[in-house]
KOLVEX-257252 format. One line per 5 residues: number of its first residue (from 1); their letters; for each residue x, y, z of N, C-alpha, C, O, CB. Coordinates in nm, 3 decimals, m for minus. Glycine has a CB too. Layout:
N
NUM> a> X Y Z X Y Z X Y Z X Y Z X Y Z  ...
This chain:
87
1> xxxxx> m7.316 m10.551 m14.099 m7.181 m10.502 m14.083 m7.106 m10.593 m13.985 m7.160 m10.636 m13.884 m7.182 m10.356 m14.035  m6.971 m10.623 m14.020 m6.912 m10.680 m13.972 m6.860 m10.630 m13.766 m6.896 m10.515 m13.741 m6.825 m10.684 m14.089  m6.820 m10.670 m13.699 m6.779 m10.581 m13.567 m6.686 m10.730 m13.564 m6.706 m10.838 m13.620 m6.922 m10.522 m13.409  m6.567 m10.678 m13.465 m6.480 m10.775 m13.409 m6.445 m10.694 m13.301 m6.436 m10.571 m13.312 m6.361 m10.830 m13.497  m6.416 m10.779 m13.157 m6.380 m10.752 m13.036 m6.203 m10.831 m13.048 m6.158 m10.917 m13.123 m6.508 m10.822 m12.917
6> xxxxx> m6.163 m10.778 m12.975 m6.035 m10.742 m12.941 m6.048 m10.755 m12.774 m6.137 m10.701 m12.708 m5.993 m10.587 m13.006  m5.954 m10.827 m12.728 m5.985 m10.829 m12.550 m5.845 m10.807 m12.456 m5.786 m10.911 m12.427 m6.056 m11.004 m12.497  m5.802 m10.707 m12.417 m5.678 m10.711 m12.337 m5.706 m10.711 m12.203 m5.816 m10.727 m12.150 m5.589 m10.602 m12.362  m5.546 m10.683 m12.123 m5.552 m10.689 m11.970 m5.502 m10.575 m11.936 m5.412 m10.528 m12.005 m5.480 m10.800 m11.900  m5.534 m10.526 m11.856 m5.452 m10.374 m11.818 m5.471 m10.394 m11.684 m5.566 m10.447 m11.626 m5.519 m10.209 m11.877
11> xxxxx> m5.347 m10.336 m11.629 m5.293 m10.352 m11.493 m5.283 m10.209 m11.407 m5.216 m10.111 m11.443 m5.146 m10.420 m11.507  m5.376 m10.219 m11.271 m5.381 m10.103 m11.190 m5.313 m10.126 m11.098 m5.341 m10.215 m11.017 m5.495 m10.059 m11.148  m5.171 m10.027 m11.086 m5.114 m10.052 m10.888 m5.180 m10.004 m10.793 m5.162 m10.050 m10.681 m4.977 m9.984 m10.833  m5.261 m9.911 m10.813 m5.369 m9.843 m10.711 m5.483 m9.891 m10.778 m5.501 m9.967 m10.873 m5.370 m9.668 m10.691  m5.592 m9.790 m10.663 m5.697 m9.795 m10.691 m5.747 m9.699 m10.784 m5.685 m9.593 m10.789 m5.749 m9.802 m10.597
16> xxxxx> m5.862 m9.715 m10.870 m5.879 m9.563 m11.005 m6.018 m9.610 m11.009 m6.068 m9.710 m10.958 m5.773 m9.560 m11.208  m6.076 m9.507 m11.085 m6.193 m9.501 m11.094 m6.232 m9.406 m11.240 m6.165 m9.313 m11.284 m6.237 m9.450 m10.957  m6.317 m9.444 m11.277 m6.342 m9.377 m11.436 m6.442 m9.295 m11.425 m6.465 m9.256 m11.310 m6.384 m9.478 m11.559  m6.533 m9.242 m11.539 m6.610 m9.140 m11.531 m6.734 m9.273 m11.564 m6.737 m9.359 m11.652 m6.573 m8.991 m11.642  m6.825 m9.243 m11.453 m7.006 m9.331 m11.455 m6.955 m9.425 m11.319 m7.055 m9.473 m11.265 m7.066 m9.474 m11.656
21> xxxxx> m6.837 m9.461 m11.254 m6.821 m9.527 m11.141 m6.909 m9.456 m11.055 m6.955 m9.342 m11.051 m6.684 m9.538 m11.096  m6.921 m9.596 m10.962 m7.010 m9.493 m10.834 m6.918 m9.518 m10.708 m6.958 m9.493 m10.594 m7.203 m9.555 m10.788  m6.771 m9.577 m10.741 m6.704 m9.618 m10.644 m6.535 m9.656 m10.680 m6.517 m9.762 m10.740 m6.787 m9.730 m10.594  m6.455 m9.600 m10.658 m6.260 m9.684 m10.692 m6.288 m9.805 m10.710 m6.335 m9.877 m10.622 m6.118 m9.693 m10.551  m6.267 m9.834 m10.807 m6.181 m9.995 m10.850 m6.056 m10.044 m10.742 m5.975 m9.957 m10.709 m6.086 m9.975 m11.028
26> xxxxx> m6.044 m10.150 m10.701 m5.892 m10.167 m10.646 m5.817 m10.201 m10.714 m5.867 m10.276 m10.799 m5.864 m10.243 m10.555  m5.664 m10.179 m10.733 m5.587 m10.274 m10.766 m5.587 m10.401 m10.823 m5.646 m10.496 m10.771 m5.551 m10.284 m10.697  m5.542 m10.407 m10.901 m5.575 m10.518 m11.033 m5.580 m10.534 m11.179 m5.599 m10.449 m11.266 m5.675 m10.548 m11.028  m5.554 m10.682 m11.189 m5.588 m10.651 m11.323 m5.777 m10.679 m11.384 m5.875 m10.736 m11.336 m5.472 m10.752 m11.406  m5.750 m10.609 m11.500 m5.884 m10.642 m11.525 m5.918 m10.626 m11.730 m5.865 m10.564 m11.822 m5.985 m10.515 m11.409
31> xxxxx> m6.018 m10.707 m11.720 m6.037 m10.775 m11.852 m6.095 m10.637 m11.924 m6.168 m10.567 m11.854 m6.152 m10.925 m11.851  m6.067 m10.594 m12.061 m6.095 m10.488 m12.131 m6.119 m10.516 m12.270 m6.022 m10.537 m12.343 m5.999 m10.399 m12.116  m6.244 m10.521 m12.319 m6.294 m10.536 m12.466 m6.292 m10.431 m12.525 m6.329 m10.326 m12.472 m6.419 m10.583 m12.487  m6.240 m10.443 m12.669 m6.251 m10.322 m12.735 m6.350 m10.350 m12.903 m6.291 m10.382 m13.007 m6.074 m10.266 m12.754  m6.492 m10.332 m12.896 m6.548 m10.329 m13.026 m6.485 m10.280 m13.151 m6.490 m10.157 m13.150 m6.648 m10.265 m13.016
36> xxxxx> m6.432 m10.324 m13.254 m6.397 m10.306 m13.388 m6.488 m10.295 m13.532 m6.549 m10.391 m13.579 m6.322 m10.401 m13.399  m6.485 m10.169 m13.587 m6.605 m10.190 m13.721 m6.485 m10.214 m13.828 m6.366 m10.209 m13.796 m6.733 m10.021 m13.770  m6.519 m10.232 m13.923 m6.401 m10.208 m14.068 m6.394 m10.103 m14.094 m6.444 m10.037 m14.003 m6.423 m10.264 m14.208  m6.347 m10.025 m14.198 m6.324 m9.912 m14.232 m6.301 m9.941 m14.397 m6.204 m9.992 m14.453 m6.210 m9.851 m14.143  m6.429 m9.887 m14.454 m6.369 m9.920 m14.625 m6.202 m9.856 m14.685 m6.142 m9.751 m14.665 m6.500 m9.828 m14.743
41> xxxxx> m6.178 m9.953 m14.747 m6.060 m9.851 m14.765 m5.982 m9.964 m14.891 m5.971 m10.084 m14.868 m5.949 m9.811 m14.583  m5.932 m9.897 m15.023 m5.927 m9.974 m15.117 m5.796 m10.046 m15.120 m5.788 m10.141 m15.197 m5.957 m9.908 m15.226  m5.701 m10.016 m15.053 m5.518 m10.095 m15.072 m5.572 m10.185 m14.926 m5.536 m10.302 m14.939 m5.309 m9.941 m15.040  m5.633 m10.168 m14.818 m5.624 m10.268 m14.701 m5.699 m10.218 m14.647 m5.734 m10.104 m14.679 m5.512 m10.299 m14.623  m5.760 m10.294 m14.528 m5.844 m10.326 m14.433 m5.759 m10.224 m14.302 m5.642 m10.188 m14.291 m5.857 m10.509 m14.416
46> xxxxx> m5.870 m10.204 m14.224 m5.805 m10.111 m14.128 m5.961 m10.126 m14.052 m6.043 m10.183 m14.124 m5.733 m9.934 m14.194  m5.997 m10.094 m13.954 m6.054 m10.100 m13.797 m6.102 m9.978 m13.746 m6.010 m9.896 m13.753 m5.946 m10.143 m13.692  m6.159 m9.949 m13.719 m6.237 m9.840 m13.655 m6.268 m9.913 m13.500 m6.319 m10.024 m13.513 m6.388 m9.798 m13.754  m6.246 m9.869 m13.356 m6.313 m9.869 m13.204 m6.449 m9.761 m13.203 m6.466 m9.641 m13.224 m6.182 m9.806 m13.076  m6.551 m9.903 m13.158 m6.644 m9.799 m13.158 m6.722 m9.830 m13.041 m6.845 m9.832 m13.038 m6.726 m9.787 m13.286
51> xxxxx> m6.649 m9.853 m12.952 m6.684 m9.922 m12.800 m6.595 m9.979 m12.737 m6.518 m10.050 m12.802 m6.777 m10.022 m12.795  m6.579 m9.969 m12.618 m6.520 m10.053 m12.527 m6.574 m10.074 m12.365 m6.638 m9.991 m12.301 m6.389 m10.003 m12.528  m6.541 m10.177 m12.329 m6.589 m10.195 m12.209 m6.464 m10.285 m12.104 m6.366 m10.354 m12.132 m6.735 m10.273 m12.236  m6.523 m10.248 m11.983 m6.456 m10.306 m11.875 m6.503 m10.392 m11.793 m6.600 m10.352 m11.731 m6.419 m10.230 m11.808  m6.470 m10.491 m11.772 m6.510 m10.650 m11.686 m6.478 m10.591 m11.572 m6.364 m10.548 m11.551 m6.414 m10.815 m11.716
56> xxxxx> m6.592 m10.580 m11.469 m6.560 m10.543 m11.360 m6.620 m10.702 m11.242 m6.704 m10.783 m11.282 m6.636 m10.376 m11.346  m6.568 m10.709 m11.132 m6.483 m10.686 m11.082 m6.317 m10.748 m11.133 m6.317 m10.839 m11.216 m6.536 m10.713 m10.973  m6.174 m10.696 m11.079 m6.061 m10.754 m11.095 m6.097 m10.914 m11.134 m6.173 m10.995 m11.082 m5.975 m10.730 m10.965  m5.999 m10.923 m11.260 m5.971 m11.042 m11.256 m5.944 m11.176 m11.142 m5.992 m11.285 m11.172 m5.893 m11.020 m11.311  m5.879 m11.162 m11.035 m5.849 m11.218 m10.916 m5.953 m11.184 m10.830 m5.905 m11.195 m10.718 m5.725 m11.181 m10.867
61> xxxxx> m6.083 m11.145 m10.820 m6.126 m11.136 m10.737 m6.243 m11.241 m10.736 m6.294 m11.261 m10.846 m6.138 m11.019 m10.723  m6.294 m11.313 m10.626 m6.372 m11.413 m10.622 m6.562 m11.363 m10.594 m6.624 m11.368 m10.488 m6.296 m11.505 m10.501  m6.595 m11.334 m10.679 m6.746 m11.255 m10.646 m6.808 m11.362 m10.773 m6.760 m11.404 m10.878 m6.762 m11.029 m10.681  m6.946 m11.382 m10.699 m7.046 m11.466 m10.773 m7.098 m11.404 m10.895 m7.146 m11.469 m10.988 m7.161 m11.499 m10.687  m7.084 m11.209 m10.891 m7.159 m11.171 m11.058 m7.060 m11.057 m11.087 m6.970 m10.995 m11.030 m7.359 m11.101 m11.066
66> xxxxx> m7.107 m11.061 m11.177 m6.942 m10.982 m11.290 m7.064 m10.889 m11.390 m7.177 m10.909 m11.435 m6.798 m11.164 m11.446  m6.942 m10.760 m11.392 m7.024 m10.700 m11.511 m6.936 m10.671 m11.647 m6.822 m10.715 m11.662 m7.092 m10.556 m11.460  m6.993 m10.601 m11.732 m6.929 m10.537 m11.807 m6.992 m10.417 m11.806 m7.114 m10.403 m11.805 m6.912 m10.593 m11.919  m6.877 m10.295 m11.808 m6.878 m10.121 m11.790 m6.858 m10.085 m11.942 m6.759 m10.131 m11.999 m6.732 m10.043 m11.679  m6.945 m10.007 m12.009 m6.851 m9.922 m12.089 m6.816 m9.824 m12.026 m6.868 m9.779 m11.924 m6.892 m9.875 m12.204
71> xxxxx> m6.665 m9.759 m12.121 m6.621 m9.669 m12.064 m6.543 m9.631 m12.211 m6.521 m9.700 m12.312 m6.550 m9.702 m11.921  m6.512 m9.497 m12.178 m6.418 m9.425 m12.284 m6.272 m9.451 m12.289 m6.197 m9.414 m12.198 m6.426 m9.282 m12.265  m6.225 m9.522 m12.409 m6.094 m9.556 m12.440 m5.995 m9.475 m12.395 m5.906 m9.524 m12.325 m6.080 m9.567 m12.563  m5.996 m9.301 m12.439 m5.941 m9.239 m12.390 m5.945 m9.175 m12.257 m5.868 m9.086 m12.222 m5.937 m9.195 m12.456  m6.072 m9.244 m12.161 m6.086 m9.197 m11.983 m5.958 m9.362 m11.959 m5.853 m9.349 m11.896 m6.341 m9.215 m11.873
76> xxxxx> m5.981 m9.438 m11.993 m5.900 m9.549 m11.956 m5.737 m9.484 m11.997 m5.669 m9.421 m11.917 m5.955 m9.702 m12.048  m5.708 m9.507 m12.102 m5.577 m9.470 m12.118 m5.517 m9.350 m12.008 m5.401 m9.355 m11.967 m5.570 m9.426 m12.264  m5.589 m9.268 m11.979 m5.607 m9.127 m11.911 m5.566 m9.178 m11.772 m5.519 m9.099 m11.690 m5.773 m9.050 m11.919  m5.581 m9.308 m11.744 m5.663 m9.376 m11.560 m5.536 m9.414 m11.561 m5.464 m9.382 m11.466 m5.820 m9.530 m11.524  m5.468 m9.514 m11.705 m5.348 m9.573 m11.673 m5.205 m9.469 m11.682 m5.101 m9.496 m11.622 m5.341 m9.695 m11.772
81> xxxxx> m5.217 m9.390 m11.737 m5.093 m9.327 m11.713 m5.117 m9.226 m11.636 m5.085 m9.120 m11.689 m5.024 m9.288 m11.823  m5.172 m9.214 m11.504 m5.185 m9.180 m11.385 m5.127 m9.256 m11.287 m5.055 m9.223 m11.193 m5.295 m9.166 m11.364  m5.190 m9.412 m11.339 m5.141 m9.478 m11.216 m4.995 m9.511 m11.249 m4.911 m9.544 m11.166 m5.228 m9.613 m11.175  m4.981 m9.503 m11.338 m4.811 m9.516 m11.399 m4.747 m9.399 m11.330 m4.627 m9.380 m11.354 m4.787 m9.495 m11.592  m4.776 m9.361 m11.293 m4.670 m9.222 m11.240 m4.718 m9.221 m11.116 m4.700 m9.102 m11.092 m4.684 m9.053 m11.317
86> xx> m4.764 m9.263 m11.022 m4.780 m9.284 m10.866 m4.710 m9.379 m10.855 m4.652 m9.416 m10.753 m4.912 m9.310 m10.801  m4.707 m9.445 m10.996 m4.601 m9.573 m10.882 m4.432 m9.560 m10.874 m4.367 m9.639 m10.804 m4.618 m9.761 m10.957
């Protein structure tokens, strides 16, 4: 089966923290993969998310090891329009 990743940036003015953190994120931006399956479907092609993950630490930040988090698409979306409304 086919999978395709998809990779955006999403931007925190505070600090947030998701559900499996053991600690706030700061401020920043930071790198966000989103796994893609196909979806049969007979007039066109269409995408299914069946994973995503988060590059931790911030983009701008200078640390020797980096991870990747999964986390739930909708705990993220949830994180950003929180911090959208503190600011």
């Amino acid at each position: 089966m086919t999978v395709r990743t998809t990779q955006t940036i999403v931007r925190f003015s505070s600090a947030f923290s998701l559900p499996g953190f053991d600690a706030p994120q700061p401020a920043g931006e930071y790198r966000v993969d989103h796994d893609e399956e196909p979806i049969e479907a007979v007039s066109r092609l269409a995408w299914r998310r069946v994973g995503s993950f988060i590059h931790l630490p911030a983009i701008s930040a200078q640390r020797p090891t980096q991870q990747m988090v999964p986390i739930n698409s909708a705990d993220l979306d949830a994180a950003l329009e929180q911090d959208l409304r503190q600011s």
